[in-house]
C-alpha positions as CSV (number, residue, x, y, z in Angstrom):
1,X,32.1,3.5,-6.4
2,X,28.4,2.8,-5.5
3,X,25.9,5.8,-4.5
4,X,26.1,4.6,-0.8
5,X,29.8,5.1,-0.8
6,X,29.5,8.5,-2.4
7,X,27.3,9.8,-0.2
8,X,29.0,8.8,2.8
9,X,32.0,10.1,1.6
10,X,30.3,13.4,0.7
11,X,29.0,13.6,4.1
12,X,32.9,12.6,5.3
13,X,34.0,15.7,3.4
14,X,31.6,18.4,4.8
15,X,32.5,17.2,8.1
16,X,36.0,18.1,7.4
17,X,35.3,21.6,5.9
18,X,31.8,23.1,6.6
19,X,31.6,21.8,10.3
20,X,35.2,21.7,10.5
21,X,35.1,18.7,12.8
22,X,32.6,20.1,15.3
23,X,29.3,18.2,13.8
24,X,29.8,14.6,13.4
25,X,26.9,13.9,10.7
26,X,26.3,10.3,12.5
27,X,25.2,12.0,16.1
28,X,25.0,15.7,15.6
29,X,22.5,15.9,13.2
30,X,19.5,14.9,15.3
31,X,17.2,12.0,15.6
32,X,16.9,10.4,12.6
33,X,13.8,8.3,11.6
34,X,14.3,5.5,9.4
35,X,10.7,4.2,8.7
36,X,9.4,8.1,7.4
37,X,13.0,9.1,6.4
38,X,13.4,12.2,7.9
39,X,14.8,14.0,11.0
40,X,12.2,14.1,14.4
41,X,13.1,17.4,15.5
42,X,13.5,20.6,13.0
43,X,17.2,22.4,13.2
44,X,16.0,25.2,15.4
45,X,15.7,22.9,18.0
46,X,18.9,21.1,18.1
47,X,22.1,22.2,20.7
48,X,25.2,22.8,20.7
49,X,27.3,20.1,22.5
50,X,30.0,22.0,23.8
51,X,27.4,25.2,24.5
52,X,24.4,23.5,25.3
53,X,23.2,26.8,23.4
54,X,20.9,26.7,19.6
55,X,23.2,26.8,17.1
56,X,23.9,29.6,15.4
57,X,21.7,30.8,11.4
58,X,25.5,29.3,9.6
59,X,25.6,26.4,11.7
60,X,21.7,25.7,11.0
61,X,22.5,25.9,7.4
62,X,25.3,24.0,7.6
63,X,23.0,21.1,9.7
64,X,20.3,21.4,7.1
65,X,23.0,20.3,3.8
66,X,24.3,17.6,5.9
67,X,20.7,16.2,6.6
68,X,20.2,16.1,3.1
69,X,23.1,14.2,2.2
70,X,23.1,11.6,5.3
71,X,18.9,11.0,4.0
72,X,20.3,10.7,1.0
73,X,22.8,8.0,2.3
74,X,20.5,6.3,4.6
75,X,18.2,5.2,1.2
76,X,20.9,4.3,-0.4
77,X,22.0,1.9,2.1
78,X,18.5,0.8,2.5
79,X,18.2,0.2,-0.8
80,X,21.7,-1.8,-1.3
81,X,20.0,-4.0,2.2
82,X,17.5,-4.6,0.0
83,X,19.0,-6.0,-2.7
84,X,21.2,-8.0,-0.4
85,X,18.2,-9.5,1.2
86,X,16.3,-10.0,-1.8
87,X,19.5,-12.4,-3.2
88,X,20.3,-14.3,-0.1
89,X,16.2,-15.2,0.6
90,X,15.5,-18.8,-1.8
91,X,12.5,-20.5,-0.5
92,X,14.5,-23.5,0.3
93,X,11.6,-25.7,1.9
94,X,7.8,-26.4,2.1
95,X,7.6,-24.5,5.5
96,X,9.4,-21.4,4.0
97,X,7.4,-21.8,1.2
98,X,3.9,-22.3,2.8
99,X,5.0,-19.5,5.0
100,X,5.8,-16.7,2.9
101,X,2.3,-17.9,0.8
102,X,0.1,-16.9,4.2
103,X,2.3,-13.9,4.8
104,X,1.5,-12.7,0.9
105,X,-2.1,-14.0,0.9
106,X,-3.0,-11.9,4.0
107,X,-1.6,-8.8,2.4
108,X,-3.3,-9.1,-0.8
109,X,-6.8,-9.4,1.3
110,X,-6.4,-6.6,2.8
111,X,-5.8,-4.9,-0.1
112,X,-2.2,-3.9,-0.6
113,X,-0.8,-3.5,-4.0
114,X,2.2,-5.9,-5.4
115,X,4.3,-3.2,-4.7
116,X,3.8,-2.6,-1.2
117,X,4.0,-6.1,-0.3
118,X,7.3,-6.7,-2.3
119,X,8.8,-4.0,-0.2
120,X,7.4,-5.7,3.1
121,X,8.5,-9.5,2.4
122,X,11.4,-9.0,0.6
123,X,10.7,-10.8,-3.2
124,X,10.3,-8.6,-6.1
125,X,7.2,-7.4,-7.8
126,X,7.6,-10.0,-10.5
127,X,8.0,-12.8,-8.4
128,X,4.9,-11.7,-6.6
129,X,3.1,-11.5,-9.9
130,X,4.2,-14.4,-11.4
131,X,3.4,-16.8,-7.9
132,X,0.1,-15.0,-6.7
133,X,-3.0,-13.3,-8.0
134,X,-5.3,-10.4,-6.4
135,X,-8.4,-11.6,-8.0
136,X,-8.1,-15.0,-5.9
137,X,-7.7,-13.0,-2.9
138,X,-10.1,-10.2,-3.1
139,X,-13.8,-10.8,-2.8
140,X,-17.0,-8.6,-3.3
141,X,-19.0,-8.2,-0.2
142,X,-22.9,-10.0,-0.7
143,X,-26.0,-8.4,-0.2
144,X,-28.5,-9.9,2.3
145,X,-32.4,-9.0,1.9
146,X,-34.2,-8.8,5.1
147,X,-37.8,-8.0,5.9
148,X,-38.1,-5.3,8.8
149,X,-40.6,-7.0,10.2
150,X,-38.6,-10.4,10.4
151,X,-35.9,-8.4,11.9
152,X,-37.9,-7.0,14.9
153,X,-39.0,-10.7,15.6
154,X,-35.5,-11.6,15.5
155,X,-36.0,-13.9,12.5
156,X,-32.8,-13.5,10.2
157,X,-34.2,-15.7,6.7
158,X,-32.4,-14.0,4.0
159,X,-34.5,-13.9,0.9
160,X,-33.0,-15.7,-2.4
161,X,-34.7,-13.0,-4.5
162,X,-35.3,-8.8,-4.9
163,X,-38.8,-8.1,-3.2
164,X,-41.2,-7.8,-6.4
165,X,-42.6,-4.4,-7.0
166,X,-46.2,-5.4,-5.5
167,X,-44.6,-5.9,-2.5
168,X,-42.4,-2.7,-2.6
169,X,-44.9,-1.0,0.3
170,X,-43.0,-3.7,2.9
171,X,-40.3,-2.4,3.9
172,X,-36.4,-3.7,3.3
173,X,-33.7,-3.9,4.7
174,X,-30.6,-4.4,2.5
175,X,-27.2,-5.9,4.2
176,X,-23.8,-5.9,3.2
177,X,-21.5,-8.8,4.7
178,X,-18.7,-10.2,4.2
């Protein structure tokens, strides 16, 4: 029996004896958010169906161990997604391929980590690894030398060269670009 089945089983049970069939763990528990993994509103703030009253300290209690279990649950099934995804998705084709390339390049420009990106597109970290490298992707910015007095004329000649130290008293303007 996987984890996902445990869980759900687990949450199956304390349906059946702490909230004796009065909190259904899939609609009673409040809204649950799947991107950050955790409940929108706190326990306190949640009502009663039948009532329409706040539930009572035991039933808040109760509510609280069931919203561990069903976060529980809910990465496992993510997780078992994943996996599914990740077996069934075989670049099959040059426009698959070239199109999962742009999708991977753009991520690595802007700087996220092998890890982040498998978790986006769906391949492993060591197929990432293997197919792509940061270092062609990443870039240092390059420094531009300007003369302040070229800039107020609205000439923008960047200088191959550092200013020597005889002409330090000019002032310099140093620009970062990309």
């Amino acid at each position: 029996m996987s984890k996902k089945e445990e869980y759900l089983k687990e949450l199956l049970i304390m349906q059946r004896t702490l909230g004796r069939g009065f909190i259904d763990p899939f609609v009673d528990l409040g809204i649950f958010n799947r991107r950050l993994m955790e409940f929108n509103e706190p326990v306190e703030c949640l009502r009663n169906k039948y009532t329409g009253d706040p539930y009572t300290p035991y039933w808040q209690n109760v509510i609280e161990e069931m919203r561990k279990v069903f976060v529980n649950y809910q990465r496992e099934l993510i997780a078992s997604r994943v996996l599914i995804e990740e077996k069934g998705q075989y670049m099959k084709d040059k426009v698959q391929k070239e199109k999962i390339r742009k999708i991977v390049v753009s991520y690595l420009t802007l700087g996220f980590s092998f890890k982040e990106i498998s978790k986006k597109v769906g391949y492993t970290e060591k197929y990432l690894r293997r197919n792509f490298r940061r270092s062609d992707h990443n870039t240092t910015s390059s420094v531009i030398v300007l003369h302040d007095k070229d800039l107020k004329r609205g000439i923008h000649k960047n200088l191959e060269k550092l200013p020597k130290e005889s002409t330090a008293s000019l002032s310099w303007c140093l620009v970062n670009c990309n």
